[in-house]
C-alpha positions as a printed Julia matrix, in Angstrom:
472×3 Matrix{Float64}:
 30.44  -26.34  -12.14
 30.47  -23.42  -10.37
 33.07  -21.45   -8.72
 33.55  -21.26   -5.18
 34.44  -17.33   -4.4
 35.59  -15.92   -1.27
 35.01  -12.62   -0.58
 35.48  -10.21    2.66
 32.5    -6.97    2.99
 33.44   -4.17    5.33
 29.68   -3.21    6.26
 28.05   -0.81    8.37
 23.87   -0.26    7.39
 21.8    -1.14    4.54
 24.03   -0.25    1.81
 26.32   -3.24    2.72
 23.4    -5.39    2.88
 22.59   -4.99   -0.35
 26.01   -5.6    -1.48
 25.73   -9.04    0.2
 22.33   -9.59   -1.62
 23.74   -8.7    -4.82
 27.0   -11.59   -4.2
 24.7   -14.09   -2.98
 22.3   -13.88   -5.85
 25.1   -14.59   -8.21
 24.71  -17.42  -10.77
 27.84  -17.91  -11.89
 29.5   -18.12   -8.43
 29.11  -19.48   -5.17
 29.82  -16.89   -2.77
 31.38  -16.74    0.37
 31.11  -13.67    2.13
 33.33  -12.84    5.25
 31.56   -9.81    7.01
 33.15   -7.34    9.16
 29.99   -5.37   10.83
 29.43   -2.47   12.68
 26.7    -4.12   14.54
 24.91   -8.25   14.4
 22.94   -7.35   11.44
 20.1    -9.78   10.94
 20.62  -10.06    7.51
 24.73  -10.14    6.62
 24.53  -12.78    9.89
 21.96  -14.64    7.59
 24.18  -14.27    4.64
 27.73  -14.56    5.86
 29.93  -18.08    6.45
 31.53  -15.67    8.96
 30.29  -12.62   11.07
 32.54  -10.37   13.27
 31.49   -7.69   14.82
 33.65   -4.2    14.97
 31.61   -1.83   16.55
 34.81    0.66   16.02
 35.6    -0.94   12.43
 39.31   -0.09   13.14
 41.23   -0.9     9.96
 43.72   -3.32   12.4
 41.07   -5.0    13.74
 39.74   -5.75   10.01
 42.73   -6.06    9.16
 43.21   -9.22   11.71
 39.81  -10.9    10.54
 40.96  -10.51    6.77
 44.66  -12.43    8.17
 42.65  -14.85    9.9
 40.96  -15.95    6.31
 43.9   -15.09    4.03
 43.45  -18.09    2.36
 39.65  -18.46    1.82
 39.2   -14.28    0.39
 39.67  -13.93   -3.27
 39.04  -10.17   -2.98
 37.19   -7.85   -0.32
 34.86   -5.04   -0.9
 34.34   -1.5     1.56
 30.89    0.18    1.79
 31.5     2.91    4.36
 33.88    5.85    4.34
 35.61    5.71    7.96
 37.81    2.35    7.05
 38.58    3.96    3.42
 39.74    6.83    4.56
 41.7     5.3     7.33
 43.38    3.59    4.59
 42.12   -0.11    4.98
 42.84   -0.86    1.69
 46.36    0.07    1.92
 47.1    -2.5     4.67
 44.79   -5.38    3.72
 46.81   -5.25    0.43
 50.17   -4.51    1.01
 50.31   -7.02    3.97
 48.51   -9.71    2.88
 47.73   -9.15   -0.95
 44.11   -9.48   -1.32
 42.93   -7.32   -3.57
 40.24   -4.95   -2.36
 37.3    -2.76   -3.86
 37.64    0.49   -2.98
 40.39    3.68   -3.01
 43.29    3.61   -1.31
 43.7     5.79    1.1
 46.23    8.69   -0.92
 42.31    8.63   -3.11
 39.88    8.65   -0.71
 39.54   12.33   -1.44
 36.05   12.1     1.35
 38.56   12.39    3.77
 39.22   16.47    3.17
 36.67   19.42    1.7
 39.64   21.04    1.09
 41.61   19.3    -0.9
 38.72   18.33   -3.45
 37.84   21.88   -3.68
 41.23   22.59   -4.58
 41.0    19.66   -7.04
 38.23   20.79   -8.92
 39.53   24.46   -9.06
 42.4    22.69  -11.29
 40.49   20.73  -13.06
 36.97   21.84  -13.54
 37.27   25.81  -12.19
 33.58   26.33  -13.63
 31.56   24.08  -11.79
 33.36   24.88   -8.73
 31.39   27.59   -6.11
 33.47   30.57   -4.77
 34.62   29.39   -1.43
 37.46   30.55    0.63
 39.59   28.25    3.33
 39.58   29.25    7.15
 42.47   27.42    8.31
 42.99   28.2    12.21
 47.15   28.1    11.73
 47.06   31.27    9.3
 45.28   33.28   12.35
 46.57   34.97   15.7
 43.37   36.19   17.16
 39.15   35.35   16.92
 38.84   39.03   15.63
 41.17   38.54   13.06
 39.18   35.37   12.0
 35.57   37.26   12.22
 36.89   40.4    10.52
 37.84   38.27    7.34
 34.93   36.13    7.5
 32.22   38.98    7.73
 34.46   40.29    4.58
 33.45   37.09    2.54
 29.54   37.14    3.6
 30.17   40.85    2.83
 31.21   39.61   -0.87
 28.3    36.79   -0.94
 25.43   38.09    0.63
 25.61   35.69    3.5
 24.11   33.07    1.02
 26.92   30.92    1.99
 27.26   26.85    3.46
 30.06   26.44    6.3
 31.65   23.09    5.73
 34.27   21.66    7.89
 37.13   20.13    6.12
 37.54   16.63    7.77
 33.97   14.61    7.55
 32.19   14.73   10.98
 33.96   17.3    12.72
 32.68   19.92   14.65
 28.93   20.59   13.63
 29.13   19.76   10.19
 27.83   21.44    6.94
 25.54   24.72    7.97
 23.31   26.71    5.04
 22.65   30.34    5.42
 18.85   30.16    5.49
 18.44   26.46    6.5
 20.73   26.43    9.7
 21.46   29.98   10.89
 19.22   33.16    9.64
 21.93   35.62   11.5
 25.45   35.99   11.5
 25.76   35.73   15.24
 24.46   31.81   14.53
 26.58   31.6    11.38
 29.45   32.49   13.08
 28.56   30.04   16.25
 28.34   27.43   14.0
 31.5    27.76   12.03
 33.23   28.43   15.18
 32.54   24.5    16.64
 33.83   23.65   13.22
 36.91   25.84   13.46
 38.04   24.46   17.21
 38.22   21.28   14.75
 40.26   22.35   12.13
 40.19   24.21    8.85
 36.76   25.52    7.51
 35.33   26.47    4.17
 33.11   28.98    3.65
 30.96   28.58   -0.11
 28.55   29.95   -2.01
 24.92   28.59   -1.58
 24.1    27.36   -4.69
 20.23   27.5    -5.89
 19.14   24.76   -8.11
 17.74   20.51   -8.15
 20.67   17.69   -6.61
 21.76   14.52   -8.05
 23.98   12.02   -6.72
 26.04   10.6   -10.12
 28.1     7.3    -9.18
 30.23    5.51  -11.64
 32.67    2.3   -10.76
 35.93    2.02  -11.22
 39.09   -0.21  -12.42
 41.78    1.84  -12.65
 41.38    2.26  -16.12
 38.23    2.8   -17.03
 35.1     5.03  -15.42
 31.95    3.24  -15.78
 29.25    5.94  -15.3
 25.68    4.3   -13.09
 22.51    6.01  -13.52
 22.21    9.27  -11.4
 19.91    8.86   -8.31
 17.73   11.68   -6.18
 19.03   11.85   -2.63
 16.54   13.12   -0.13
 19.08   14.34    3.03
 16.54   16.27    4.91
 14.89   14.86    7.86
 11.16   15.73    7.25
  8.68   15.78    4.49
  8.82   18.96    2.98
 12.94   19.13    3.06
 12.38   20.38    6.53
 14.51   19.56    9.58
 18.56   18.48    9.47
 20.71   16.92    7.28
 20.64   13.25    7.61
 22.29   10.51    5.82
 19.66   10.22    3.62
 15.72    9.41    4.2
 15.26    7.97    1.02
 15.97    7.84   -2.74
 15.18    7.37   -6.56
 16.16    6.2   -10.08
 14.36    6.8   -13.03
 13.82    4.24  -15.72
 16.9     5.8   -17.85
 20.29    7.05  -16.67
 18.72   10.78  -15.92
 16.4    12.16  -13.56
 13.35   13.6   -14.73
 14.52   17.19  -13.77
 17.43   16.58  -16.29
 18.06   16.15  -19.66
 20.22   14.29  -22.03
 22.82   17.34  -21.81
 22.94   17.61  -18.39
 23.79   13.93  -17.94
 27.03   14.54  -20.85
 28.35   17.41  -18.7
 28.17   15.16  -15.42
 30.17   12.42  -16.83
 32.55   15.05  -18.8
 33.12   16.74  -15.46
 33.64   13.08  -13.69
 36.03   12.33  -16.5
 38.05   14.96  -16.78
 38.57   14.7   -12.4
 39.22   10.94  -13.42
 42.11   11.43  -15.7
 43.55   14.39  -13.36
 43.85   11.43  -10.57
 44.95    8.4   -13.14
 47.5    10.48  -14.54
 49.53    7.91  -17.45
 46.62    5.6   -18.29
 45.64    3.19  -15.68
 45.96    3.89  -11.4
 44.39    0.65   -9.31
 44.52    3.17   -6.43
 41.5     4.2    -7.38
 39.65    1.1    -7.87
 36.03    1.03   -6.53
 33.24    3.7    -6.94
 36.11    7.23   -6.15
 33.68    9.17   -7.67
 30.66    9.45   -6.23
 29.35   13.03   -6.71
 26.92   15.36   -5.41
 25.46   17.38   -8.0
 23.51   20.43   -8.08
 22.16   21.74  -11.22
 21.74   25.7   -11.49
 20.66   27.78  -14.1
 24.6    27.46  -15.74
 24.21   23.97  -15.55
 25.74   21.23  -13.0
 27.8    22.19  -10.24
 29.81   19.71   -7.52
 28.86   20.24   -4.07
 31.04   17.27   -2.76
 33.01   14.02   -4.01
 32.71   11.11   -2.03
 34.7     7.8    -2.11
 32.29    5.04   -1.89
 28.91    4.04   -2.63
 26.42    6.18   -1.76
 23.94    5.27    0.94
 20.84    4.79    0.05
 21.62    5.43   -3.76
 23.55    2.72   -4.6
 20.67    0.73   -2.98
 18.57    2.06   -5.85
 21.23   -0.25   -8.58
 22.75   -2.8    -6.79
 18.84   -4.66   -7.2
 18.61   -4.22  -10.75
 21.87   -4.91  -11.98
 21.96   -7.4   -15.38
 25.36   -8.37  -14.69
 26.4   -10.62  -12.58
 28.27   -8.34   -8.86
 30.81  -10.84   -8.88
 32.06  -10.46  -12.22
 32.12   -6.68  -12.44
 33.72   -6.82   -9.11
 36.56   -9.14  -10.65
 36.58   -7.08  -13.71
 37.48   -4.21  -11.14
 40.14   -5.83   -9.92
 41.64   -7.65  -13.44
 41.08   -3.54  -14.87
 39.1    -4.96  -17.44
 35.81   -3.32  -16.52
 34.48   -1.01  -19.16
 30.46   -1.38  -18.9
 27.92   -2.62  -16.56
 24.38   -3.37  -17.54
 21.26   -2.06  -15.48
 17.53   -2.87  -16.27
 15.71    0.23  -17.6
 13.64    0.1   -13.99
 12.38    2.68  -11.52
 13.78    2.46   -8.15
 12.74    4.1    -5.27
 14.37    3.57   -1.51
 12.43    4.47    1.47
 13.98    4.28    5.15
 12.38    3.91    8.43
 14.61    5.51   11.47
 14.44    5.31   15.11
 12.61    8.09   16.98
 15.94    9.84   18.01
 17.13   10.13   14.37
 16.72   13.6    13.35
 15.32   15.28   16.45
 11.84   13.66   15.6
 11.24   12.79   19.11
 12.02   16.45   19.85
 10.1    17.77   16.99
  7.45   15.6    17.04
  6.66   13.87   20.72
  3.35   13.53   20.57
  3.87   11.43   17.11
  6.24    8.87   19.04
  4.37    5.94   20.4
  5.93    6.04   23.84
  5.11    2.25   24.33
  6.64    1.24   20.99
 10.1     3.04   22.01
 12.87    0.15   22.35
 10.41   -2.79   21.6
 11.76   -5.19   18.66
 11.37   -4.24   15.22
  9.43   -6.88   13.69
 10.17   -7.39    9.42
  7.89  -10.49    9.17
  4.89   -8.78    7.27
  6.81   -6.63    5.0
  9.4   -10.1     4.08
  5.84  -11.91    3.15
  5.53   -9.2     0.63
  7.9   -11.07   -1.59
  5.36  -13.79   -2.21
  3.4   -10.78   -4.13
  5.86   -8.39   -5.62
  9.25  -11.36   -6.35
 12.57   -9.18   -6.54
 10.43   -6.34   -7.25
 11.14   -5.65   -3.07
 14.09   -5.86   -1.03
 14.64   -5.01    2.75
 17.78   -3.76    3.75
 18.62   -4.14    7.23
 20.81   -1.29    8.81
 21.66   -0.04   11.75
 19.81   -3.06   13.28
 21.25   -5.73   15.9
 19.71   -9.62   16.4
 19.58  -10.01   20.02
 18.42  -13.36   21.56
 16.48  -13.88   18.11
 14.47  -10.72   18.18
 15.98   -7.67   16.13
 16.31   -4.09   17.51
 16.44   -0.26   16.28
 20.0     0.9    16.67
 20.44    4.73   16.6
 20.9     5.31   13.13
 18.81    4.66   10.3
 17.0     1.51   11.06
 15.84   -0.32    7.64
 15.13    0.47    3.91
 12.6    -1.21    1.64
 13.59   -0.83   -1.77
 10.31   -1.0    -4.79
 11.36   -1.59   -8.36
  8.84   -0.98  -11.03
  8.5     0.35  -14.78
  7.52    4.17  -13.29
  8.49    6.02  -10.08
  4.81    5.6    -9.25
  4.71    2.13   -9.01
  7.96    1.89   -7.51
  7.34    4.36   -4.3
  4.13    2.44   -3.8
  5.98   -1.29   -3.36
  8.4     0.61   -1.21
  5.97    2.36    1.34
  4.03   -0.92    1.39
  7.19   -3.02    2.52
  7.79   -0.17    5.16
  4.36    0.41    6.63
  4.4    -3.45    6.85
  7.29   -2.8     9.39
  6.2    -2.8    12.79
  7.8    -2.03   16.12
  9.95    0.49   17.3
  8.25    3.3    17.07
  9.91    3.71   13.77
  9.29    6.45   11.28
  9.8     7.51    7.84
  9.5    10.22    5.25
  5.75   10.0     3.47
  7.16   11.98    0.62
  9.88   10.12   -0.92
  9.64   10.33   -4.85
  6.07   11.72   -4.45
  4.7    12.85   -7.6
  4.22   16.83   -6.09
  8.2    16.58   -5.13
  9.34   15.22   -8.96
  7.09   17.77  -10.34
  7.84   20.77   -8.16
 11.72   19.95   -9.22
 10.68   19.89  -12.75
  8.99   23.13  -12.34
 11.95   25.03  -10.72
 15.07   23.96  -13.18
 12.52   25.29  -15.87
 12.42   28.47  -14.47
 16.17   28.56  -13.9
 16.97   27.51  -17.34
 14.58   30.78  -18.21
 16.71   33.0   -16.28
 19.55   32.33  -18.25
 18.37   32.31  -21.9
């Protein structure tokens, strides 16, 4: 017979929609899933026994949905970073003692640059760039502040990124080259970060980014395979930062840009951050996926540009659909601190989004690409869902920041929906994916062409040869 589980998601976009695809495809357990949503996504509202909607998701207000179910939730699961870091995990437990998926909130290291560049200059000094804190309390006077920050992009060149410390404050991370080509714009730009609060100031690193993830029980680190991130807006890595366009796995647990000892030194570097933070053998605090880490590998081999404390968005889209065991069970294994592998099919993932015409200044980049009449109308997913009569579980849609409204579904601001292709090569897998999302219609949606692209894999190929060169 099988087991009735009850379990509460925290969701906000497509990430948490594949969590709720992963529970509900369990075979093991029945699942009951309990959503608290940013929005009425068509999907999780599909899914769920019970929807609420927390446009803010305040921790107290998820906090009253989880008391309002005490007795039906067996455990609850977090995707995004605001409720972590807000320390939803604390509360939910402490106060009502259902045991929940993701770092407590002394953990969520997401919630400060600072502090996890001060980690990893304990821990892992070498993989760490030179970077230097701006705090606004240890200055009297803006000429004071410029006169020691010209000093530093005296010291570096001005190949430098300007990161504030808390996540979304002031105009977020800025690269020298990408962002600002003059220190009168540098210094604009790390000023609206400074009116926020401290500011670090880093070496621009030159080499090819992964995103490593790796679950956690307290006990145990359970490495996933790394993933490609694509953050710029644009084909060609041109345009903003974004939360992420698109994605890929390989069929293995590297990247074709890596190699076998890349991949040790990742998880070495992961580990040795992992026992820092566990300190006498097991710490439930920092249950869930702590570690996910953005990677950048130079010509001295991989360097952290940031740790966050959750699943990665749209990378752990490229697992979650190829996972051999069972969500449910490593998700109770979490929680028990008896989880010490997880099996994934040697596929090729690849994660495409589409995005509203706002999201990253398309519409002001590109107006005469936005189909004026298509801006606002629904978004239609009919054509790409009737690909699963063709490809199976070889495609998933993701629903994100999309809301059901009298039956029809609607573009939200952020990104819209992801299509997900899993095949035996990259290839194949891009191809399923931009078929589901050219099938999408409505919106005036758009995506990146170039996500995975055979010229992108290769050109990265191409350039951590060269760097390995340089330092032989």
């Amino acid at each position: 017979m099988v087991e009735r589980i009850g379990i509460l998601v925290v969701s906000y976009g497509s990430r948490a929609a594949a969590m709720v695809d992963a529970f509900s495809r369990s075979q093991e357990y029945e699942a009951e899933l309990y959503v608290a949503d940013k929005q009425r996504n068509p999907f999780n509202l599909k899914m769920a026994k019970e929807h609420v909607v927390i446009p803010s998701l305040d921790s107290k207000e998820i906090f009253k949905f989880a008391k309002r179910h005490k007795e039906d939730l067996d455990f609850g699961i977090v995707g995004p970073e605001k409720p972590i870091i807000a320390g939803v995990r604390d509360l939910i437990e402490d106060e009502l003692g259902i045991p929940m998926i993701c770092p407590t909130k002394r953990y969520a290291i997401e919630g400060s640059k600072v502090a996890q560049r001060l980690l990893f200059e304990e821990v892992a000094p070498e993989v760490n760039p030179r970077f230097r804190v701006f705090d606004p309390k240890d200055y009297r006077s803006l000429e004071d502040v410029k006169r020691d920050l010209y000093k530093w992009l005296d010291e570096l060149g001005n190949m430098v990124a300007v990161k504030p410390d808390a996540p979304a404050a002031g105009k977020g991370v800025g690269v020298w080259g990408d962002h600002f080509r003059s220190r009168e714009e540098l210094l604009d730009h790390f000023m609206a970060n400074f009116e926020a609060g401290p500011v670090i100031v880093e070496e621009k690193l030159e080499g090819e980014e992964s995103s490593f993830q790796a679950l956690c029980d307290g006990k145990h680190l359970v490495p996933l395979p790394d993933t490609r991130d694509y953050k710029r807006a644009f084909d060609g890595d041109h345009g903003p930062n974004t939360g992420g366009m698109g994605s890929y796995k390989d069929r293995g647990d590297t990247l074709p840009f890596m190699n076998e000892v890349d991949r040790e030194k990742e998880k070495q570097i992961v580990e040795r951050i992992f026992t820092k933070l566990r300190g006498d053998g097991y710490n439930p605090e920092l249950r869930g996926i702590p570690f996910y880490e953005a990677f950048i590998h130079t010509a001295k081999g991989p360097m952290i540009l940031e740790n966050n404390s959750r699943p990665g968005d749209p990378e752990i889209q490229n697992i979650l659909p190829i996972l051999k065991d069972d969500f449910i069970e490593v998700c109770l294994r979490m929680v028990e601190g008896t989880l010490t592998s997880v099996e994934v099919e040697r596929k090729a993932t690849v994660v495409t989004y589409k995005v509203p015409p706002n999201y990253g200044g398309y519409a002001d980049t590109f107006p005469d690409k936005v189909k004026k009449g298509e801006v606002g109308t629904p978004v239609v997913l009919t054509e790409a869902e009737n690909l699963k009569a063709k490809y199976g579980d070889d495609i998933r849609i993701y629903p994100g920041s999309m809301e059901l409204r009298n039956g029809e579904t609607y573009a939200l601001s952020s990104r819209t929906v992801c299509v997900v292709g899993v095949a035996e090569t990259i290839e194949d897998a891009r191809n399923i994916s931009l078929e589901g999302i050219r099938a999408i219609k409505g919106g005036a949606l758009w995506y990146r062409t170039d996500i995975a692209s055979r010229e992108h894999i290769e050109q990265s190929i191409r350039h951590m040869e060269n760097l390995r060169k340089k330092n032989l």
